[in-house]
C-alpha positions, -999 to +999 in steps of 0.1 A: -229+168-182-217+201-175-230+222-202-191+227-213-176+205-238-145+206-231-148+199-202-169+170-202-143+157-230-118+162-201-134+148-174-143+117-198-107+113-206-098+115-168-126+087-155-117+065-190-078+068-177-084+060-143-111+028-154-080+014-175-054+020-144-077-001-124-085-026-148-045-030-155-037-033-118-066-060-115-055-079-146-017-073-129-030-093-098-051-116-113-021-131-137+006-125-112-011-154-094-022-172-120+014-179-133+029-184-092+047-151-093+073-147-066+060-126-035+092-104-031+079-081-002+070-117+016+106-134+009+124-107+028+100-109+057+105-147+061+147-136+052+139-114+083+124-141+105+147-162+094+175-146+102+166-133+133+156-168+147+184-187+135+199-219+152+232-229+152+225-259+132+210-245+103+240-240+085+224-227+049+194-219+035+190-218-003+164-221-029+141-203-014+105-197-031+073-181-021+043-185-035+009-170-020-025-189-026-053-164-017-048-156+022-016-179+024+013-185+012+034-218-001+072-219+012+095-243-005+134-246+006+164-264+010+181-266+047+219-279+051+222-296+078+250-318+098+252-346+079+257-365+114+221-355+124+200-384+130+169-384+114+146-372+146+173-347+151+167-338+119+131-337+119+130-314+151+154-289+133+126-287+109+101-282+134+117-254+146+118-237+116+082-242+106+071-231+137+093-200+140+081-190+103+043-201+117+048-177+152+054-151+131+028-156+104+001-164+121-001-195+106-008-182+071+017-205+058+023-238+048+062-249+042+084-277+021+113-276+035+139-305+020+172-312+042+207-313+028+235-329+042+263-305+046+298-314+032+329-298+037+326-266+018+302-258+042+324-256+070+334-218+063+303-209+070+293-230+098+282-219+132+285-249+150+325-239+166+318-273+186+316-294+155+332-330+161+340-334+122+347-299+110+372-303+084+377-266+074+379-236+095+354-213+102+360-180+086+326-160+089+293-156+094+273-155+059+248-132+061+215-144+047+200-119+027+168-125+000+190-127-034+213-149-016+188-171-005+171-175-038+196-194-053+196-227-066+226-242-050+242-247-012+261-216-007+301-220+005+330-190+004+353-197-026 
């Protein structure tokens, strides 16, 4: 191409390098959703909306995933709540959440959320200080933070 064969040897070299960067960031993408790869950079943007909209009567989140479909995104998790919520009660707290994630999402996501009735090693950790059954004291405020979140199991200070 340009008369100098080293440098169109160079020059190929450079074009053939960048076509296999791009093709490996494509293939990347392509498999990461294929095979529901978490969305880290979206899990601690819901943590943050989370977090910043909190009610007093979600005591713990936990087993958080996120998966994104094309332009949106799948949220699956498990909420303790008061065990002495009736079930519309229980269904508003619910609400809430989905429409706090929704507000700040622009309604890009769709959300699972399964209840959990909290027992008493929640109690710890609870922010309801008017609670008419608390059995254990409170003792802090557990900070919810994306690896915490992940986690499989209801979260309580040992």
């Amino acid at each position: 191409f340009t008369g100098l064969t080293w440098m169109d040897a160079v020059l190929t070299i450079l074009l053939g390098s960048y076509i296999l960067y791009v093709g490996y960031r494509l293939l990347r993408k392509s498999m990461a959703g294929l095979m529901d790869e978490a969305d880290f950079i979206m899990l601690d943007k819901i943590v943050g909306v989370l977090n910043e909209g909190r009610r007093k009567y979600w005591i713990d989140v936990h087993n958080l995933r996120v998966v994104k479909y094309g332009a949106y995104f799948h949220i699956d998790m498990h909420l303790t709540l008061p065990w002495y919520l009736d079930l519309n009660q229980s269904h508003s707290e619910v609400k809430e959440m989905e429409a706090l994630v929704n507000r700040n999402f622009g309604n890009r996501v769709e959300l699972f959320i399964h209840t959990d009735p909290c027992k008493p090693e929640s109690c710890p950790i609870c922010l309801i200080f008017d609670c008419p059954v608390r059995q254990r004291p409170f003792i802090k405020k557990l900070e919810w933070t994306t690896d915490l979140l992940q986690h499989d199991k209801a979260h309580h200070l040992s």
